[in-house]
C-alpha positions as CSV (number, residue, x, y, z in Angstrom):
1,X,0.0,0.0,0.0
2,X,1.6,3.3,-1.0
3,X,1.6,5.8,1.6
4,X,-1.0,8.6,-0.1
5,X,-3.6,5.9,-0.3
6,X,-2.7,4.8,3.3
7,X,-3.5,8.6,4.2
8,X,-6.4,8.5,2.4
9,X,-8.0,4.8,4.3
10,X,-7.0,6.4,7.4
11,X,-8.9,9.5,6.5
12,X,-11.8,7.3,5.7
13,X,-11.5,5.5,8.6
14,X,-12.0,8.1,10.8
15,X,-13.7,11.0,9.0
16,X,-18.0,11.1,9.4
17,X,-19.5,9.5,6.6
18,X,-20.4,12.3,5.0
19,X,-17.2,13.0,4.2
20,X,-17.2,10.5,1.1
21,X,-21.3,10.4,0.7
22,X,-22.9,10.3,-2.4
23,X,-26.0,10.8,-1.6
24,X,-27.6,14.0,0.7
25,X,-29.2,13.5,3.9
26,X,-28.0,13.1,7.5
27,X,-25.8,9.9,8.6
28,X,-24.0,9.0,11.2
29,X,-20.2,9.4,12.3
30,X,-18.7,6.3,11.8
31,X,-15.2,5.3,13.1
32,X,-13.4,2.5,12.1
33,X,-10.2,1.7,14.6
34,X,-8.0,0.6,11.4
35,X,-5.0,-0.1,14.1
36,X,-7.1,-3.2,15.8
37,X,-8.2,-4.0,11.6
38,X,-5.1,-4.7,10.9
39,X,-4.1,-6.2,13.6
40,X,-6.6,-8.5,13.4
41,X,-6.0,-9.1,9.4
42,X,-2.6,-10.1,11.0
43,X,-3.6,-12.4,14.1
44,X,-2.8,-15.7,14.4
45,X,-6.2,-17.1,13.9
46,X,-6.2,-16.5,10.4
47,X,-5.7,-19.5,7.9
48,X,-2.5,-19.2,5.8
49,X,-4.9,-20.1,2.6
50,X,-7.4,-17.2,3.5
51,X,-3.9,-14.6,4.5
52,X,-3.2,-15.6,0.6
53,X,-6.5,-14.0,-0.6
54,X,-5.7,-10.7,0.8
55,X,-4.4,-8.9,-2.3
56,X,-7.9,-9.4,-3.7
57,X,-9.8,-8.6,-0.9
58,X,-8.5,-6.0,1.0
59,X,-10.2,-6.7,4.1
60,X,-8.9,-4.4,6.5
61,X,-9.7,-1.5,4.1
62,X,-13.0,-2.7,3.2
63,X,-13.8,-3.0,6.8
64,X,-12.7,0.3,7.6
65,X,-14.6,2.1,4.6
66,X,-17.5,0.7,6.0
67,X,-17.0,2.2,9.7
68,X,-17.0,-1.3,11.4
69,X,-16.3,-0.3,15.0
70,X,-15.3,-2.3,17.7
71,X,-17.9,-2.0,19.7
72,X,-20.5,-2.8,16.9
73,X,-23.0,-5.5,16.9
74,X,-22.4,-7.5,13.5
75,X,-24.4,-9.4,12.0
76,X,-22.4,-11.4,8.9
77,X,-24.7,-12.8,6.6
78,X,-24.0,-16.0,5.1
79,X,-20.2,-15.8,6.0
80,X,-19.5,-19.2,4.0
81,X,-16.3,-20.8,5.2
82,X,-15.3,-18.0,7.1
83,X,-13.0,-15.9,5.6
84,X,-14.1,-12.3,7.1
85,X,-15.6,-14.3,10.2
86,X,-11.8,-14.8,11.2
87,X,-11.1,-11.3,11.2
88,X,-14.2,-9.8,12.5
89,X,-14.5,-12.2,15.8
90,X,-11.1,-11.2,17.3
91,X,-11.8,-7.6,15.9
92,X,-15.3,-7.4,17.7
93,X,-14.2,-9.8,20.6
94,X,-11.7,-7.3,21.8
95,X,-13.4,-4.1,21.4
96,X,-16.6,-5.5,23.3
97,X,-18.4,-5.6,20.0
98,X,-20.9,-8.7,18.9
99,X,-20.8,-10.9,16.1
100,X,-23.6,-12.7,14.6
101,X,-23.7,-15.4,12.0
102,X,-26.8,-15.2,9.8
103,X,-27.1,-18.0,8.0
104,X,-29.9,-21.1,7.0
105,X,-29.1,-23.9,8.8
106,X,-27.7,-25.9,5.9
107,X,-25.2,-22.7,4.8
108,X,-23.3,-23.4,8.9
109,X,-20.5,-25.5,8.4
110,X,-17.6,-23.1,8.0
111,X,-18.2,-21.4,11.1
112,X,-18.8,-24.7,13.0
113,X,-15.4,-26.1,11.7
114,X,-14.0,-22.4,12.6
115,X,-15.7,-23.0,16.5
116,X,-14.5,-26.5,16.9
117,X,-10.9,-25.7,16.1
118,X,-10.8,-22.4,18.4
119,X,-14.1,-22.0,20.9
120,X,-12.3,-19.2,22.4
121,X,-12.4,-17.2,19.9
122,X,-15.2,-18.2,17.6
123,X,-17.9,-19.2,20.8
124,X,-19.1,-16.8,21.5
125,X,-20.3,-15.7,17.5
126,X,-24.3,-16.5,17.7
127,X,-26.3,-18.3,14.9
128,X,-29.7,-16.6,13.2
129,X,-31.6,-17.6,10.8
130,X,-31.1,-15.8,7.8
131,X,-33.7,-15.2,5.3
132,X,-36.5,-16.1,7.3
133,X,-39.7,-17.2,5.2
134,X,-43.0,-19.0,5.7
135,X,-44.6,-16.5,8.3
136,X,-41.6,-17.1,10.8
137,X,-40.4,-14.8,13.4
138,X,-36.8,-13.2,12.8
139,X,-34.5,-14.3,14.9
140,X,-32.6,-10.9,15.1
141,X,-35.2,-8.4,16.9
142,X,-35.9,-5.3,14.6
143,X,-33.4,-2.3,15.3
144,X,-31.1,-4.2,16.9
145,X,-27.7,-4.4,15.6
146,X,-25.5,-1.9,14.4
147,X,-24.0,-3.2,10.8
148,X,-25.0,-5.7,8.7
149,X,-22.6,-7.3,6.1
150,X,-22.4,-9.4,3.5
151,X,-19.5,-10.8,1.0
152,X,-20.4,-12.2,-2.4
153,X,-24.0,-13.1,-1.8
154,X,-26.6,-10.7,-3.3
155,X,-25.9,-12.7,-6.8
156,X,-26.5,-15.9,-5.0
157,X,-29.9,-14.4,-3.6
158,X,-30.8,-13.0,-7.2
159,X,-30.0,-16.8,-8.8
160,X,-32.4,-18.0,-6.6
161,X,-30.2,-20.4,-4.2
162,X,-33.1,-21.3,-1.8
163,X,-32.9,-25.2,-1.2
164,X,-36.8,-25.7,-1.3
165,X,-37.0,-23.9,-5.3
166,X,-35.1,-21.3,-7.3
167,X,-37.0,-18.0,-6.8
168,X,-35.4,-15.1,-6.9
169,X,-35.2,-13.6,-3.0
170,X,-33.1,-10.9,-2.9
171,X,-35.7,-7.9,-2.6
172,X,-36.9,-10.2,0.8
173,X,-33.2,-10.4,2.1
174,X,-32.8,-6.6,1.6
175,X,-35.8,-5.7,3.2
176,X,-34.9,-8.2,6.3
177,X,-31.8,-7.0,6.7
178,X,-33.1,-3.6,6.5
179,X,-35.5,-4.3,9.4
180,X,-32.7,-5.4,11.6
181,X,-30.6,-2.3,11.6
182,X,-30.5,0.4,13.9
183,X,-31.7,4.0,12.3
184,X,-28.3,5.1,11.3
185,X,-26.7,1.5,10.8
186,X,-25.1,0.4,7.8
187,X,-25.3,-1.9,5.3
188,X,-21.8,-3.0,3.5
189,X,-21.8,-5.3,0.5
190,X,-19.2,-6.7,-1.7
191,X,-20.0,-8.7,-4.5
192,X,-18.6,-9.2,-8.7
193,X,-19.9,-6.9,-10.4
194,X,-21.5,-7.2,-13.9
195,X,-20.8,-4.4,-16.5
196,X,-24.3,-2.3,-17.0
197,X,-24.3,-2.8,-20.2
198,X,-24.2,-6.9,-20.1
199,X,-27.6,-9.3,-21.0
200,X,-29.7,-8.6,-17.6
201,X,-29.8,-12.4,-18.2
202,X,-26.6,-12.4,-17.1
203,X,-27.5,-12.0,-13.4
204,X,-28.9,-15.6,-13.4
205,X,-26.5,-17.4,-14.1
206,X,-23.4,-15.8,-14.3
207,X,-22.4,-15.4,-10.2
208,X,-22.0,-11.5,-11.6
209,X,-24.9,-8.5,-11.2
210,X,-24.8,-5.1,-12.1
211,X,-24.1,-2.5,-9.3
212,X,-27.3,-0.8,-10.6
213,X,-29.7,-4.0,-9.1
214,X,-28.0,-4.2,-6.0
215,X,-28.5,-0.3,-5.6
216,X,-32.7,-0.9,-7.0
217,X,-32.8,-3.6,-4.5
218,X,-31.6,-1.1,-1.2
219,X,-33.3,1.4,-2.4
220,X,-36.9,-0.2,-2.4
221,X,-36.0,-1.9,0.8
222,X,-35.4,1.8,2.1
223,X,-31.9,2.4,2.2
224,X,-30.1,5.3,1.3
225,X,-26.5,4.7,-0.5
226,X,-23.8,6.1,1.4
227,X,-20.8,5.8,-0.6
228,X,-19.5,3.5,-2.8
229,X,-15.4,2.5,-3.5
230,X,-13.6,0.9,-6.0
231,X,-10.9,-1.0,-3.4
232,X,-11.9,-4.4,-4.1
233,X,-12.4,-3.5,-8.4
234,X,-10.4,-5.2,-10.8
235,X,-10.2,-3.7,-14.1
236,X,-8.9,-6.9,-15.7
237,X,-11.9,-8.7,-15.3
238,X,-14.3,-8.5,-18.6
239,X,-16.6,-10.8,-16.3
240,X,-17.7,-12.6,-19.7
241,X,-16.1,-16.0,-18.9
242,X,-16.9,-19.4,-20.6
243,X,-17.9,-20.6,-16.4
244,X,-19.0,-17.4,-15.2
245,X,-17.0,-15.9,-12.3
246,X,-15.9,-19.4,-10.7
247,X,-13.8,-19.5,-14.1
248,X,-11.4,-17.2,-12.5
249,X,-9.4,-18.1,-8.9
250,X,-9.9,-19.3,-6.5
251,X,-12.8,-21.6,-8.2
252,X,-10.4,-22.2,-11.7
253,X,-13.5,-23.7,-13.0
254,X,-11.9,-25.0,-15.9
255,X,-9.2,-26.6,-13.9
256,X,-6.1,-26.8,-15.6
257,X,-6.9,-25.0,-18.9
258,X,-5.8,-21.9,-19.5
259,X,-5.3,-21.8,-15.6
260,X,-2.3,-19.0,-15.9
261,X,-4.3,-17.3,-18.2
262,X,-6.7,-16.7,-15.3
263,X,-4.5,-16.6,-12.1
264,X,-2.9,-13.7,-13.9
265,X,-6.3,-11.9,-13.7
266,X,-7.0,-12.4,-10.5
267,X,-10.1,-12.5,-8.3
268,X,-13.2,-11.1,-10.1
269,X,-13.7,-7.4,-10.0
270,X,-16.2,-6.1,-7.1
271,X,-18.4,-3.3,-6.5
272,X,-18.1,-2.4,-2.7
273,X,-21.2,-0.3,-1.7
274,X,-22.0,1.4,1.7
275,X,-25.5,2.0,2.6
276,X,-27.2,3.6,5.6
277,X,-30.5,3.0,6.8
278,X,-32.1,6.9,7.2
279,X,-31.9,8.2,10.8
């Protein structure tokens, strides 16, 4: 990391929101501690496969554009194998912050390999069911927590990856985890982003979707977009692959052909989108 862009993260890091807002309206002061970020990026509960990934993902950066303090109440959704989880639980752990896994039942197994190999540090991250549908009560009360994050899943949502059919959900997840924020919380999302001007098509089946539907989606559920950075883009990624994204690493798709090819890409190119619920 040169040093102006270092001044800059620690500006964001720090500065209100409004500082880097693209949208009016009031919002609130959000301060990322970036030292305890990185130190956390660094700690030794980290898989050596997952510290490899870093170059793509930025997370302590990411983190810190999104104001995660460490006294927040967190609620992950769908963290997968883990891969933020192991940041974010020592991060929140030690500030006296709260970390929640939302997640279907069936989407749990990362985290429970994660609290089996280290119950001090990943015990005390709680379980909620995330979407909830059927007429159920949500396990996370309304106005409760004081972020909500997710990594790569808004495509999965739009593609329709509920086990009982393949609707398309992601306008109920939005407004979900909507309801669960705090007036004033915020919403961060990461996910590959398809170019505007691709098939709309595209978004089913791809693992890519346009910036603009992820904003659509927000914006009905009520949320106001914050600010938006290009930390986690990749402007090598055409995102028109013969296996959609999981052609590129770390899926290599197409195994061993034209595998250098695509490790020289890199990691698909991602929007990374802050949004705030209104105060």
């Amino acid at each position: 990391m040169n040093r102006a862009f270092s001044i800059l993260l620690l500006a964001a890091a720090t500065l209100p929101l409004a500082s880097c807002a693209v949208a009016p309206g009031p919002v609130l002061s959000r301060g990322a501690d970036l030292a305890a970020l990185q130190a956390a990026v660094a700690g030794p509960v980290r898989s050596e496969a997952n510290r490899a990934r870093d170059p793509y993902r930025h997370p302590a950066e990411t983190l810190a554009f999104f104001g995660i303090r460490p006294t927040d109440t967190v609620v992950e959704v769908w963290p997968g194998g883990g891969w933020y989880t192991e940041i974010l639980a020592p991060y929140l752990a030690a500030g006296g912050g709260r970390l929640i896994a939302a997640a279907p039942t069936w989407g749990r197994s990362g985290l429970d390999k994660l609290k089996a190999a280290n119950a001090a540090t990943y015990g005390p991250v709680t379980y909620a069911d995330f979407p909830v549908f059927d007429g159920k009560a949500a396990e996370i009360p309304a106005g409760s927590v004081d972020a909500v994050l997710t990594f790569r899943n808004v495509h999965n949502w739009r593609m329709g990856y509920r086990r009982d059919d393949k609707a398309d959900y992601s306008a109920a997840a939005f407004s979900q985890m909507f309801a669960m924020l705090k007036p004033g919380g915020v919403l961060g999302i990461v996910d590959h982003r398809l170019p505007e001007g691709a098939s709309a098509e595209r978004e089913r089946n791809s693992g890519y979707i346009k910036a603009s539907t992820v904003k659509a989606l927000a914006a009905a559920a009520g949320f106001r977009l914050a600010a938006e950075s290009d930390i986690n883009a990749n402007p090598q990624d055409t995102a028109d692959w013969p296996e959609g994204v999981w052609t590129l690493p770390p899926s290599f798709a197409l195994k061993d052909k034209d595998r250098a090819k695509y490790a020289a890409i890199g990691e698909s190119d991602r929007m990374t989108l802050k949004f705030v619920k209104p105060l």
